[in-house]
Each structure stands twice: as C-alpha cells, then as structure tokens.
C-alpha positions as CSV (number, residue, x, y, z in Angstrom):
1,X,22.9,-21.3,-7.9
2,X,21.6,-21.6,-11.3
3,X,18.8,-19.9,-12.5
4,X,16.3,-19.4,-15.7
5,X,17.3,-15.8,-16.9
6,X,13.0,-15.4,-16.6
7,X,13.2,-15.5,-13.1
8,X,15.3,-12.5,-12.4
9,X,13.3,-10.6,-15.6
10,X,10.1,-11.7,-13.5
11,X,11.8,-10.3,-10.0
12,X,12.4,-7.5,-11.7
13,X,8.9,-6.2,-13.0
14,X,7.4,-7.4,-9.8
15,X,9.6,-4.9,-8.2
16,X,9.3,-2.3,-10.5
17,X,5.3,-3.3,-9.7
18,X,5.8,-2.6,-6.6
19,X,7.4,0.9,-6.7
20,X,5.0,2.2,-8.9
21,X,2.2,0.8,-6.0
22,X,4.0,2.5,-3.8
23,X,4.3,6.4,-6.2
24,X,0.6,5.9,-6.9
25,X,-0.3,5.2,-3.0
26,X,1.9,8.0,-2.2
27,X,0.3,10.6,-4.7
28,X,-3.6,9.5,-3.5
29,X,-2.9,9.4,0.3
30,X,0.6,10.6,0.6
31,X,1.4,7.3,2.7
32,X,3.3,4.4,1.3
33,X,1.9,1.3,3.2
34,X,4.7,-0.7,4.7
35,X,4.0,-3.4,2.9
36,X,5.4,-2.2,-0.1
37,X,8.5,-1.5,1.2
38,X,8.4,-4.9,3.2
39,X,7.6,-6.9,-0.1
40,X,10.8,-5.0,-2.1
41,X,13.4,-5.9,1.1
42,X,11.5,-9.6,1.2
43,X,11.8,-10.0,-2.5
44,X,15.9,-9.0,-2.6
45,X,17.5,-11.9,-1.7
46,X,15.5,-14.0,-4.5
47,X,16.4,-11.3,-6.8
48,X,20.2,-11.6,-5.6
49,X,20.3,-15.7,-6.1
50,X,18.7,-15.1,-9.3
51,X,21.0,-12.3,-10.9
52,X,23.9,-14.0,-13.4
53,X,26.7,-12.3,-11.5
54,X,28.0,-12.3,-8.2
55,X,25.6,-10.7,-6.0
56,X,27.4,-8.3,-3.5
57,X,24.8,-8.8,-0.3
58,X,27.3,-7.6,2.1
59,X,27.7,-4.2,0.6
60,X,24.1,-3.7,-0.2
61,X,23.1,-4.5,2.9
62,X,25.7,-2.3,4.6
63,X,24.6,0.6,2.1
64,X,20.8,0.0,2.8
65,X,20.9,0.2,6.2
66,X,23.3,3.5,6.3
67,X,20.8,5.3,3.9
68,X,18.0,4.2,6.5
69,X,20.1,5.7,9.2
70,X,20.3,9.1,7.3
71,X,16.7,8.7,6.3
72,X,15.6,7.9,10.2
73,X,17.6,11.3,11.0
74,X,16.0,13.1,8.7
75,X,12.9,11.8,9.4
76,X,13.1,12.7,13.0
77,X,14.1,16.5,11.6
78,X,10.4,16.3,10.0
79,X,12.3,16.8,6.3
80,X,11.1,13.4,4.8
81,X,8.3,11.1,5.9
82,X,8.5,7.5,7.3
83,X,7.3,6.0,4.5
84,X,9.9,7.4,2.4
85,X,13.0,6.4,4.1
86,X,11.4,2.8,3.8
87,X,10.9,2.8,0.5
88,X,14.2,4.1,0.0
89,X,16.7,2.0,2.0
90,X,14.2,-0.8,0.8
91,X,15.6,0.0,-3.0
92,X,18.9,0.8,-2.2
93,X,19.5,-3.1,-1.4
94,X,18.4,-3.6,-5.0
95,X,20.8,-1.2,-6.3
96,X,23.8,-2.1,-4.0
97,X,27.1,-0.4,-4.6
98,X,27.4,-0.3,-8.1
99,X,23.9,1.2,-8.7
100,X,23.5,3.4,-5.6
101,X,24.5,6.9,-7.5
102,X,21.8,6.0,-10.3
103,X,19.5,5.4,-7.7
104,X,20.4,8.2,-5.6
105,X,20.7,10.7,-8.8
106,X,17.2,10.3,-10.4
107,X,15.4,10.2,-7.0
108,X,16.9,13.4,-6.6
109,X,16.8,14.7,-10.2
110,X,13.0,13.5,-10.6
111,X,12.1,15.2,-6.9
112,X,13.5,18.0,-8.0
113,X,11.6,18.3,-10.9
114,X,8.5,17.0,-9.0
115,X,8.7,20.3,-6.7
116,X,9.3,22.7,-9.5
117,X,6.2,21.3,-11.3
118,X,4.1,21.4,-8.2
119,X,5.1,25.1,-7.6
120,X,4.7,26.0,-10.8
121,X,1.1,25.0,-10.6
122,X,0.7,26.3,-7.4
123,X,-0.1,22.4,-5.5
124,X,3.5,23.3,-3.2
125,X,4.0,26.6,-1.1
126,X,7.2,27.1,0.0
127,X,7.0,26.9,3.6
128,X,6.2,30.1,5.8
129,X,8.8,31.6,8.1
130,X,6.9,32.2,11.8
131,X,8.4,33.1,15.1
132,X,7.5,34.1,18.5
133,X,3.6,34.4,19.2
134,X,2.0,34.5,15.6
135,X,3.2,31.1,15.3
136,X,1.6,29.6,18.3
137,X,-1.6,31.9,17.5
138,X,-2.0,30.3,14.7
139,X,-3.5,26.6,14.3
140,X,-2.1,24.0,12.2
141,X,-4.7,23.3,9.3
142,X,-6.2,20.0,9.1
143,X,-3.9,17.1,7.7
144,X,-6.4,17.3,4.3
145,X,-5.3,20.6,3.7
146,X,-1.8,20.4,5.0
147,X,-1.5,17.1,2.3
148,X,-2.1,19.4,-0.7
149,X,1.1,21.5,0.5
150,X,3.2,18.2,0.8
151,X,5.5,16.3,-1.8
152,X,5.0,13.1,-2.9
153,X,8.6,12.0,-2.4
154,X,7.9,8.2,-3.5
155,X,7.4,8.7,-6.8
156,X,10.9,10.5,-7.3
157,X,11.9,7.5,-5.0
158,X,10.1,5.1,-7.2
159,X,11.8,6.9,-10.2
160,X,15.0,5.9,-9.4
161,X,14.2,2.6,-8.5
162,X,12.8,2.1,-11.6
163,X,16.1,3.5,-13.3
164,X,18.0,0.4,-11.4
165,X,15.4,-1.6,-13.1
166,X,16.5,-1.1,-15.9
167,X,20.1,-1.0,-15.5
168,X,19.1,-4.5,-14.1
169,X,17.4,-5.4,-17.1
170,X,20.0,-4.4,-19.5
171,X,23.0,-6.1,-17.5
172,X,24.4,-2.6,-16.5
C-alpha cells in the first residue's frame, strides 16, 4: 500500500505522544491508564501499512505477546505493575524483531538509572527483609505512602520506546 512518508512521521510522534502520557501519568499517580497502552496497540497496524518497508506483523505480534506473557508472570510475582507490562508488550509490537533489543536495552538502562537516582535522593528504599511475626505485626502503610517507595517503571518503558522512535524516524 502506498503511503505519504508524513503519515508514518505523523504515527510516529503520536506515539511517541503517547508514551510520554503514559511516563508523566505514571510519575503523578504511578498508574498508566489503559488507554494509553490501548491507543499504542490500536495505532500499530496503521503505523505498519504506513512504514516504506516490509512490515514484519507476524513476528512482532509473536514477540509482543511473549513479553506480555513474561510481563503477566512477573506481574503476578508483584515485581512489575499491570500497567507496565501493557505499556510494554504494547511497544514491543512497534519495535518488532529488529528493534526489540533497543527497546529492551534502554528500558532497562534508563530504569536502572531511574532507581539509582531515586535512591540517591532518598524517594526509593530498598525493600525490608521481614519474617515470622514482626511481619504480620506490622501494617502495610497507606498506598500514598507506599507510592513514594515505588518506581515509576513507564518512563524507563517510555524511554525505550522513544529510542524505537527514532530508529523509526531515521530508517534504522
């Protein structure tokens, strides 16, 4: 299908848009709404029609939905939130096969710098070991409380996705 080279620049920055809804929505209220995530998946396929080369939907959507099954595990072992793994999987279709490791290293790379900054400043505790009876003694604090102890893994998420962005862009 043919298409004006300002369509898929256009797809593009709406996407890159929308992650950085979804890193600022993330930081406030550390929730990314659903539709965020929903828009990015939507807005793929328009984004594949629209790219000069050979789109490779199979693969992405293969790779998407395998990082959503990791995500969903790790998710249910309470080591990254729901919200994330959306967001995620939802970018992943963007970055399909040939991307995935750019998009996989500077999620990583930037939430590993996110951490270190956040403990530097004191906004992250490293979580407490507790066993036996102290642990069910004690309450958990209120989720306003808890939040300020939390990472704000969308934005490293968003961070990558912004790096396939612009390996998009310049026809990487």
């Amino acid at each position: 299908m043919p298409s004006h080279p300002a369509v898929g620049v256009l797809l593009l920055l709406i996407f890159a848009g929308l992650l950085v809804a979804a890193a600022i929505e993330d930081v406030r209220r550390l929730r990314i709404p659903n539709v965020v995530s929903v828009a990015i998946a939507l807005l793929y396929p328009a984004h594949a029609l629209a790219s000069p080369g050979q789109a490779e939907w199979l693969a992405s959507l293969l790779i998407a939905g395998l990082s959503f099954g990791i995500g969903f595990c790790l998710f249910m072992m309470r080591v990254m939130g729901g919200g994330d793994v959306k967001l995620f999987a939802a970018a992943t279709l963007w970055a399909g096969p040939d991307l995935f490791t750019v998009l996989l290293i500077v999620t990583a790379l930037s939430g590993a710098l996110i951490a270190v900054a956040m403990l530097a400043a004191g906004w992250l505790r490293p979580h407490e070991a507790t066993t036996g009876q102290a642990a069910s003694a004690r309450a958990r604090p209120p989720r306003s409380t808890a939040a300020r102890h939390e990472l704000p893994y969308g934005v490293a998420i968003a961070a990558g996705g912004l790096a396939v962005a612009v390996m998009h862009l310049i026809g990487a």
